[in-house]
Structures are given as structure tokens and as C-alpha cells.
C-alpha positions as CSV (number, residue, x, y, z in Angstrom):
1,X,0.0,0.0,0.0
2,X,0.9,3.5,-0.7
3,X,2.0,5.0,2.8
4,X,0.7,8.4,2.7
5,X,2.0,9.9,5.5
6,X,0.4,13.6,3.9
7,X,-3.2,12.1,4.7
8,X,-2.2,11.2,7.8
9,X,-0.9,14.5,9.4
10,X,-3.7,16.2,7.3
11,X,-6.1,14.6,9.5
12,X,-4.6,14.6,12.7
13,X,-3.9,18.4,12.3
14,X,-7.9,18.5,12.5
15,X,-7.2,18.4,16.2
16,X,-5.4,21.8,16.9
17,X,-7.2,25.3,16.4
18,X,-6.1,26.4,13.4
19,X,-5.9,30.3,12.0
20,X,-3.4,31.5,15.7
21,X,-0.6,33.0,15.6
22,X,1.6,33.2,18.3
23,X,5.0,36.6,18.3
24,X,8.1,36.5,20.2
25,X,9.2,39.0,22.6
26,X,11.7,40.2,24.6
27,X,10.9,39.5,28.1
28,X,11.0,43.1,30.5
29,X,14.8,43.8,32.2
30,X,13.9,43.0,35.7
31,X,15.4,45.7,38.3
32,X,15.3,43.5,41.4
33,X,18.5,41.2,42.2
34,X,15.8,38.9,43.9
35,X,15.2,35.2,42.5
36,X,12.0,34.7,41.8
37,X,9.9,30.9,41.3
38,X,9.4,30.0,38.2
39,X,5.5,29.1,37.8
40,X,5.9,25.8,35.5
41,X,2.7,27.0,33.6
42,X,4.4,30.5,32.7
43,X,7.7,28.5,31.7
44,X,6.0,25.8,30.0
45,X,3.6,28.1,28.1
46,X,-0.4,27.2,27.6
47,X,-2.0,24.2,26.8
48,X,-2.5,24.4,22.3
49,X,-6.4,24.9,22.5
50,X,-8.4,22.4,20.4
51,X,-10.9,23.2,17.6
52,X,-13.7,24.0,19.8
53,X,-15.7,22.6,16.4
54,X,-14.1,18.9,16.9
55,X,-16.5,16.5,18.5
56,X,-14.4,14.2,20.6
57,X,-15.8,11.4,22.4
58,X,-15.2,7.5,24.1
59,X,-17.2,4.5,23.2
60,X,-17.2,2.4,26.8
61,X,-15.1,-0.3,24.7
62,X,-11.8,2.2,25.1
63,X,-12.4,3.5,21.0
64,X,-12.0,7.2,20.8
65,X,-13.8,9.6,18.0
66,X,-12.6,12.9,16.4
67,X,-15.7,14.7,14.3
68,X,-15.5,17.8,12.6
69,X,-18.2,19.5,10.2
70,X,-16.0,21.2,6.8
71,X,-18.1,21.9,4.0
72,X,-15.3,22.2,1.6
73,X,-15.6,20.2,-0.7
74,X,-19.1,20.2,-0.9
75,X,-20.8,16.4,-0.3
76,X,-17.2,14.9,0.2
77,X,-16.2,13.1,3.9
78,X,-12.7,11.9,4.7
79,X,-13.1,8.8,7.4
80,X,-10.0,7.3,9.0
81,X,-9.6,4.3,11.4
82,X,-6.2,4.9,13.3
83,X,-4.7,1.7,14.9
84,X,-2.1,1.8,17.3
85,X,-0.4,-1.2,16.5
86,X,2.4,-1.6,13.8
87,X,5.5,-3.7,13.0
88,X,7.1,-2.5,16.2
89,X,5.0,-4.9,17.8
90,X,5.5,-7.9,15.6
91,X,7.0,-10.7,17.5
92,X,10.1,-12.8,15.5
93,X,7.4,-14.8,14.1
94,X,5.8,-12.1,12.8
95,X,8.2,-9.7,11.0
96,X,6.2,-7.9,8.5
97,X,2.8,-9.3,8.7
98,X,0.8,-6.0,10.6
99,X,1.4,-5.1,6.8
100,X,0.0,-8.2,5.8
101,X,-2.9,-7.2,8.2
102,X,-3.5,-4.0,6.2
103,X,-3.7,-5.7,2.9
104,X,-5.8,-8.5,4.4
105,X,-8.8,-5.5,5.4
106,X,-9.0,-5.5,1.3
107,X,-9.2,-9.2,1.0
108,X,-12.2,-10.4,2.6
109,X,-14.5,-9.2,6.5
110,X,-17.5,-10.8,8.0
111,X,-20.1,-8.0,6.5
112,X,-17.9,-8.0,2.8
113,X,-16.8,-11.7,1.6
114,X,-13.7,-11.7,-0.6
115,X,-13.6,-8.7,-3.2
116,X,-16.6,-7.4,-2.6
117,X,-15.6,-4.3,-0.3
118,X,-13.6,-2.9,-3.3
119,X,-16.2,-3.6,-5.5
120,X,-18.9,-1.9,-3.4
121,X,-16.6,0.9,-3.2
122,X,-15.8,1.6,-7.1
123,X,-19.4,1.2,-8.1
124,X,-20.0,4.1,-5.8
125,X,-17.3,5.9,-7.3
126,X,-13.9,5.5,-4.7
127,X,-10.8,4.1,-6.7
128,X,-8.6,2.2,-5.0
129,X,-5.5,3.1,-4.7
130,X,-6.3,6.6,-6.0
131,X,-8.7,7.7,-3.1
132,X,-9.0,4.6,-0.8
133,X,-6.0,3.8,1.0
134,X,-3.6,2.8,3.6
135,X,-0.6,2.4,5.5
136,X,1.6,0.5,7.9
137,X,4.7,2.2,9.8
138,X,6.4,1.2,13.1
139,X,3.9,2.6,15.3
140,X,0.5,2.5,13.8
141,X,-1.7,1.6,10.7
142,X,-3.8,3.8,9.2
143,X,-7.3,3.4,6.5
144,X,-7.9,6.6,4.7
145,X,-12.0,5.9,3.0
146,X,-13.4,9.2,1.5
147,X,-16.9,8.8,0.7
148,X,-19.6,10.7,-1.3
149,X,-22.3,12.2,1.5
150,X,-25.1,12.7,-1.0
151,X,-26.2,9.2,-1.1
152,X,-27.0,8.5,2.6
153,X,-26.6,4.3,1.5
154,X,-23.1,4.5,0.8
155,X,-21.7,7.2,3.6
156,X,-23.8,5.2,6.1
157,X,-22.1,2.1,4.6
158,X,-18.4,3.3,5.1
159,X,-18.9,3.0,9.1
160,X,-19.9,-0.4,8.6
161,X,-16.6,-0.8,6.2
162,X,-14.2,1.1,9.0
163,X,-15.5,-1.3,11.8
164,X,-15.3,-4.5,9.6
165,X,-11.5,-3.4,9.1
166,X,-11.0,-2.5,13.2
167,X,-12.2,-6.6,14.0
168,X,-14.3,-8.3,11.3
169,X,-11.3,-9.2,8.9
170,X,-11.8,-13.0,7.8
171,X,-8.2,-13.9,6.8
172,X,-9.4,-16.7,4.2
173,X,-6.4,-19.3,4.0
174,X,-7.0,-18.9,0.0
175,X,-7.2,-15.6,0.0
176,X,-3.6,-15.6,2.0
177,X,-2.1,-17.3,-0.5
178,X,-3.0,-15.6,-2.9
179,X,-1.6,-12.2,-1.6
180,X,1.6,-13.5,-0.7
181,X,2.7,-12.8,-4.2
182,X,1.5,-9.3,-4.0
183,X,3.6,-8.6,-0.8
184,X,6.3,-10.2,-1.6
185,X,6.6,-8.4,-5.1
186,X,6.5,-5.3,-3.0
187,X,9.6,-6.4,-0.8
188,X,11.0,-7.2,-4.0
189,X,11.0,-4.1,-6.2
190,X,12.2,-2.6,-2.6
191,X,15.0,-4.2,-2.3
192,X,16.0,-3.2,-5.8
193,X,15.9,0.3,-5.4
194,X,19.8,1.3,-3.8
195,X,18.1,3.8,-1.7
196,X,16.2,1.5,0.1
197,X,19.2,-1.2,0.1
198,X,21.7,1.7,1.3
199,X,18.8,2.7,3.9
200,X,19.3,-1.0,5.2
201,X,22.5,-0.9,6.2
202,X,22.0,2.9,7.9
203,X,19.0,2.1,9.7
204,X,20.9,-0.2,12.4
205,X,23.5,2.8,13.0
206,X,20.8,5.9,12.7
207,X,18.5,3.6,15.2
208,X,21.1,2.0,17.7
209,X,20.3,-1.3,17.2
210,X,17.0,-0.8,18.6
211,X,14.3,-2.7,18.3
212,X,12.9,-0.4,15.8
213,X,16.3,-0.9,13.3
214,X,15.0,-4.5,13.4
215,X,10.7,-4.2,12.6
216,X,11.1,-2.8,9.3
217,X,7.2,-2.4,8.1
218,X,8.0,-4.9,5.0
219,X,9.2,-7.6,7.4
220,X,11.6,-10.6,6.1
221,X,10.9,-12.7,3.0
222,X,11.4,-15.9,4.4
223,X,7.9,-15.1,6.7
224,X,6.3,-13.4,4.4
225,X,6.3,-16.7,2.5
226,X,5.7,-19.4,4.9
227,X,3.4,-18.2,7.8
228,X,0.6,-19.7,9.1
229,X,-2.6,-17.8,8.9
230,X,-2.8,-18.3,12.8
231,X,0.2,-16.3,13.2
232,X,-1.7,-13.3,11.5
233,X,-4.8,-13.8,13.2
234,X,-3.3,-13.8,16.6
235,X,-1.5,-10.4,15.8
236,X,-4.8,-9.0,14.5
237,X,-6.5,-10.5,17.6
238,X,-4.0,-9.2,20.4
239,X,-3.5,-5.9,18.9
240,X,-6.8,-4.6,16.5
241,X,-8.6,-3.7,19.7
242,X,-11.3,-0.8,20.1
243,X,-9.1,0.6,23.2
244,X,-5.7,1.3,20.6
245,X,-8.1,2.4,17.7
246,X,-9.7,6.0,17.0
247,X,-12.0,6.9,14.2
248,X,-11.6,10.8,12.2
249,X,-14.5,11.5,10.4
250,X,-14.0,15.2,8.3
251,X,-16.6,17.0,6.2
252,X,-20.1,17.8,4.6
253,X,-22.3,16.1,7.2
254,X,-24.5,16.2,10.2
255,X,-21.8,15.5,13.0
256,X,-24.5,14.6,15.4
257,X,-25.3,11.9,12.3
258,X,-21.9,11.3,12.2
259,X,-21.3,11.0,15.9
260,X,-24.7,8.1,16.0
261,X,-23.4,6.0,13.1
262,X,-20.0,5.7,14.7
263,X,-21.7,4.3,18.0
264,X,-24.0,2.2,15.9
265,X,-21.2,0.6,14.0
266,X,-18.0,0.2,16.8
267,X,-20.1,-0.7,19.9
268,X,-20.3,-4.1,19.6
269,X,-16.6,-4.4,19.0
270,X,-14.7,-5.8,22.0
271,X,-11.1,-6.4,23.7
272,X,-9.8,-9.2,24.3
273,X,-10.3,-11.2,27.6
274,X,-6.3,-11.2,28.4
275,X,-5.4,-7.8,26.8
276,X,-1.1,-7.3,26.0
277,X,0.4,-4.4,27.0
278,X,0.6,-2.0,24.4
279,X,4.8,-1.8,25.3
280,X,6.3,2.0,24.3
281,X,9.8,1.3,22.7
282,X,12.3,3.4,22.8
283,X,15.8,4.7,20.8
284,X,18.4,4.6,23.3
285,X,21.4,7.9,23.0
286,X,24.2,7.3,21.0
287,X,27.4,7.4,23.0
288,X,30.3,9.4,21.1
289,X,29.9,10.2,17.3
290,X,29.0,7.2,14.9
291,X,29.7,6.6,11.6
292,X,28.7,4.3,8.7
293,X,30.3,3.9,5.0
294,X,27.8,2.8,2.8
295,X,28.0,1.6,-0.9
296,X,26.2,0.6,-3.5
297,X,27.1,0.1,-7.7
298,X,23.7,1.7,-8.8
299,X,23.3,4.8,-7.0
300,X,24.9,7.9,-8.8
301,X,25.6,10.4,-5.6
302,X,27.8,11.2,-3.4
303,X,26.1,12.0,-0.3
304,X,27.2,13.0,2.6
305,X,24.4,13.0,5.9
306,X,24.8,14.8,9.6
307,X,22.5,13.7,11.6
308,X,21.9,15.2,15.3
309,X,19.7,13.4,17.0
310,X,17.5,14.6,20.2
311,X,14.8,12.9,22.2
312,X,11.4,12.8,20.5
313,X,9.0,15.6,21.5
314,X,5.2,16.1,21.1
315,X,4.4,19.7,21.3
316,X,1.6,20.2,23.5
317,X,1.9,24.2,24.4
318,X,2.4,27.5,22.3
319,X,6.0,27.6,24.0
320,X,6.6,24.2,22.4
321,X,4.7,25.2,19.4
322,X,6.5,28.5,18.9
323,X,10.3,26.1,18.9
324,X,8.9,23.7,16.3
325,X,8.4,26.9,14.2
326,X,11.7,28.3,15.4
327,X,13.4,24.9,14.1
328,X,11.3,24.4,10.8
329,X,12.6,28.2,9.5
330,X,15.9,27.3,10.8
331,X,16.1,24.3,8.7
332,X,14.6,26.3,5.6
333,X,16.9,28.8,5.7
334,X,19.7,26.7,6.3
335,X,18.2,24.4,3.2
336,X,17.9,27.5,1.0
337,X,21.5,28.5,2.3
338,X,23.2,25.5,1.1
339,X,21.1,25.1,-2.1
340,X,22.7,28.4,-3.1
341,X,25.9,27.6,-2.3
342,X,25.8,24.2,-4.4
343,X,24.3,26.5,-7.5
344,X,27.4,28.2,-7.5
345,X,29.5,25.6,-7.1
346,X,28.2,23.8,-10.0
347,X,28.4,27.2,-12.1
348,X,32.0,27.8,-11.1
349,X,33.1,24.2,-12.3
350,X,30.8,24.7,-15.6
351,X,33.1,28.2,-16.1
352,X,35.9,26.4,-15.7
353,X,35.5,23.8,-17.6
354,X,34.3,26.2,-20.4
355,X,37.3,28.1,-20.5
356,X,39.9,24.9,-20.4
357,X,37.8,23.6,-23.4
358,X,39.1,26.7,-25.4
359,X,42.5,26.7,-24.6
């Protein structure tokens, strides 16, 4: 599947209030010698408001909904179902099948037998591929389903579609098979591409040998080949699970509507009796400097990479919001910087190659 990481942060961006923005100013020369406390909210700045116009709520099963009304484009809806689980959680036996799991959703559920999801879905207009998507990275899996909202039959029908994907997917032993090929030719034209061999080889370095260097999302051929389909279903079963799932629903319709069809459709899903920690992995600090010499015949650069790595943050105030900005105009500028001074390298040694050529 295509992973569209664009969709993604398009629709969790949903979440923040959008149309702010936030100056920096000196703070005021204080004339007393005195040290004062430092209030943790003042340091730590506000809270990021959210769009007062998202519905947010919590189905008693753990699932949690985000519903906002945007009548641009008119009649269109955007529905995601966001699962917490990716290849990070894959156990040895499972390298690279919560991928498998996302191309399974298209293969076969209990309310759509085999192809006829996809087929429901392009007579009503959604291409696959095109507008109906979906992805697998380390820590999550996301189904991107936009729908038509002026025929009531087939936007009520995507809810129905979203919770057969979050714990109604059959995983047919045929239709197994039968997608093997299609993974597998995926891994393939990966590993012929020297970008994504080269990224092999830096991934290990880059990640410490974490566990995260070692759950690529593609997984290993050898599995990919030879699992059992009750190795699949018991990674579906421990880890598709209303409390590590959330539903986005954005655009031309009656939230309230919205907001009913989600209950109607996810209620009935449940955990499982003996739930597995959801475990948070980390990328342990690199002691020293490191570096790693990679080669390969087919790929026609010379590339040199810096890479300074800090710990992972999630910006949750307008002081924290106000840095990411800081560092995103930093890195254009230093971008634009360095682009420019490439330019005229590339012109001097055009110049001087000109004028050897007439001499």
C-alpha cells in the first residue's frame, strides 16, 4: 500500500485550532536582584487549544472519535480508522505481517466476503489506490475511506466498512495465498531500489540497534512466505482492539449523524479477555559520534548525511509550538542557504570547464 504519510498529518492536524498565531518578545529587564519561582505553567507556556468545532468522544469499549463538520468540498467526507499497532509490535514470528494485516482488510471481512468491499466501493465511485488507502509504519496503521455524503446508503455504509477493518477481517487461508505474491513483489521491487538497500544498512546505525532498526514495516521474506494464517490472526487478535483504535471523520455532514453512526457501528466491538500491553519502545542515545560507510554500484551520488539526534517531543503548548516553528525556518533557511551555495559551485566548475575547453 501507498504510505501516505500527507493524509495522515492532514487529519490529525484536525485536532489543533487552526488560523493563531503566536509573536516572540523580549521578556522586561527586571530591576530587582531577587530570585523569583518559576511558575511551571508561565515556563511551560499554555496548553495548544483544540478546535472548539471537533466532537471528541469515548465508546465504553476504550475506542475514541474525532468529528469535525467542513463543508469544503461540498458532499465529500474523509473517514480514517487509526490503529495503534504496527511492526514494532510484531513478535520474531511475525516480522512484517501488521502489513499483511493491512492488505488483508481489502481481502475479505465478515459483512464483505472476498472482493466485494472494493467492488462496493468503485461502483460508488472511490478508486482504489487513488482515493481509498492505507498504510503501515512502526507505530500505527492507518485506512484513509473518503466517501460521497449525498447518497446517505453509501456514507452510512463506510462506518460499517471502517468497523469490519477494526475486528471483522476474515483472513481466508486462499485468500492468504493468494496475496503473498502481492507482498512479496512489494519487498522485491524494494530491495531493488539502492536507496532502500543503502537505507538497510543505515537504519541499524541511525536507530542504535533498537528494536525499531529490526521491525522494518515490509518484514523478512522468508515469513512473508511461509506463515501460518494463525500467526496473523493472533497479531490482529491481540492488537486490533477498540481501546488502541480511534476513528476521524471530516466534512459535509450532520456531525450529530456522524457521531450516531460511529456508536452504531464500533459498539459491539470488543477487547480481548487477556489484553497485551501495548509496550512504548524506545531509541536509546548514542554514545560518542558514529559513523557508517555505505555503498552501493547503482546509485549515482555522493552523499554526505549529519545527523543530530534529540529525544522525541510532542508539542503540546504555544512555548513548544513557537520552537517547532523556530526549528522548521531554521532548517529552511539553512536548506535555502546550502542550495545556493551548491548553485554556484556547480556554475564555477561549468566556467571552468568552459574556458579549459578553449584553450
Amino acid at each position: 500500500m501507498n504510505l501516505n504519510n500527507g493524509s495522515k498529518l492532514a487529519a490529525l492536524a484536525l485536532l489543533m485550532a487552526t488560523g493563531g498565531a503566536f509573536a516572540q518578545s523580549k521578556k522586561p529587564v527586571s530591576s530587582s536582584k531577587e530570585k523569583k519561582p518559576i511558575v511551571a505553567s508561565r515556563s511551560q507556556g499554555d496548553l495548544l487549544p483544540v478546535d472548539a468545532n471537533v466532537i471528541i468522544g469515548h465508546l465504553p469499549n476504550g475506542l475514541t472519535y474525532y468529528i469535525r463538520k467542513n463543508t469544503q468540498p461540498k458532499n465529500r467526507a474523509e473517514l480514517y480508522l487509526v490503529n495503534k499497532a504496527g511492526s514494532i509490535l510484531e513478535t520474531d514470528e511475525q516480522r512484517g505481517l501488521a502489513h499483511f494485516t493491512e492488505h488483508m482488510a481489502f481481502n475479505g471481512t465478515r459483512d464483505f466476503p472476498k472482493n466485494d468491499l472494493v467492488n462496493f466501493l468503485q461502483k460508488a465511485g472511490v478508486k482504489f489506490g487513488a482515493d481509498l488507502n492505507a498504510y503501515t509504519s512502526f507505530d500505527e496503521t492507518v485506512y484513509q475511506l473518503p466517501l460521497p455524503t449525498d447518497s446517505l446508503n453509501v456514507f452510512k455504509k463506510g462506518f460499517t466498512i471502517l468497523a469490519n477493518w477494526a475486528g471483522m477481517v476474515s483472513f481466508d487461508s486462499k485468500e492468504i495465498d493468494s496475496e503473498r505474491g502481492v507482498v512479496l513483489e512489494e519487498e522485491r521491487l524494494r530491495g531493488k531500489n539502492a536507496g532502500e538497500r543503502m537505507q538497510r544498512q543505515i537504519f541499524p546505525v541511525l536507530l542504535n540497534n533498537s528494536r525499531y532498526a529490526e521491525r522494518l514495516p515490509i518484514g523478512k521474506e522468508e515469513i512473508l512466505k511461509n506463515f501460518k494464517p494463525e500467526t496473523i490472526k493472533a497479531f490482529y487478535h491481540d492488537w486490533y482492539r477498540p481501546d488502541l483504535q480511534a476513528v476521524i471523520a471530516v466534512g459535509d455532514f450532520d456531525p450529530k449523524q456522524v457521531e450516531e453512526l460511529i456508536k452504531q457501528n464500533f459498539a459491539e466491538l470488543k477487547n480481548p479477555a487477556k489484553e497485551k500491553p501495548r509496550l512504548v519502545y524506545q531509541v536509546p542515545s548514542t554514545a560518542g559520534t558514529a559513523v557508517k560507510i555505505v555503498t552501493d554500484k547503482e546509485y549515482p551520488y555522493n552523499v554526505v548525511q549529519i545527523y543530530v539526534k534529540h529525544p522525541s517531543t510532542v508539542s503540546k503548548t504555544k512555548n513548544q509550538y513557537l520552537q517547532d516553528i523556530r526549528v522548521n525556518l531554521f532548517n529552511q533557511m539553512m536548506n535555502a542557504r546550502m542550495a545556493e551555495l551548491l548553485q554556484n559551485l556547480i556554475r564555477r566548475i561549468y566556467l571552468h570547464r568552459q574556458a579549459t575547453a578553449v584553450f
